[in-house]
N, C-alpha and C positions, 0 to 999 in steps of 0.2 A: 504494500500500500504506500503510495505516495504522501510524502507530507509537504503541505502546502503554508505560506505565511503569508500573510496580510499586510502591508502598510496605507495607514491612511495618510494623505498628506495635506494638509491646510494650508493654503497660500492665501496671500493678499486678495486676489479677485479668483482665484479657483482654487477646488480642492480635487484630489483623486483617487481610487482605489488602485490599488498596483496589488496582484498578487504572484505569490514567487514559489519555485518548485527546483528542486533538483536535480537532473537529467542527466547521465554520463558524463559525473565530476562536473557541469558546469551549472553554473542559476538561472536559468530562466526567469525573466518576468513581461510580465503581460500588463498593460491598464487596462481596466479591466470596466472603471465607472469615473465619470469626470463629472461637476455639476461646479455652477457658478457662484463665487462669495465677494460679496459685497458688503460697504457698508451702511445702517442706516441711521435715519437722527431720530434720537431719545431723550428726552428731556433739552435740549438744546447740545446734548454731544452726542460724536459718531461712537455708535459702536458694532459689535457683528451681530445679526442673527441668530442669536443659539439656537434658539424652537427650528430655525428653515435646518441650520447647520447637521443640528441632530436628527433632524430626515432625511438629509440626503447620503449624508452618513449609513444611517438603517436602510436604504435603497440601495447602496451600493453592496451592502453583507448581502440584502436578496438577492443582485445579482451573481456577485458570486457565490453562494451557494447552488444558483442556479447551474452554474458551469462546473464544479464541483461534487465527484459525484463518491460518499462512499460504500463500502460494501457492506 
């Protein structure tokens, strides 16, 4: 069985799901889920999203578990 790892990554205006596997001594990774981060105004300051942040976050694990398959 393969094992697989996950990175999420949060940048300034995007974040993305990268997920990684092992294959005859070398790493593979794949992006696997991308979605857009922005920021918005809160009280008179920017700041991010956490509610959108933490969904697209949980969208990207469904898609990878989608492609993900174990026995």
């Amino acid at each position: 069985m393969e094992k697989y790892y996950l990175a999420v990554d949060i940048g300034a205006s995007s974040g993305r799901h990268i997920l990684g596997t092992v294959k005859d001594n070398k790493i593979i990774l794949e992006e696997i889920y991308r979605f857009d981060n922005g920021m918005k105004q809160e009280n008179g300051h920017l700041s991010w999203d956490v509610e959108s942040l933490f969904a697209e976050i949980k969208e990207g694990l469904k898609q990878c578990k989608n492609l993900v398959r174990y026995p």
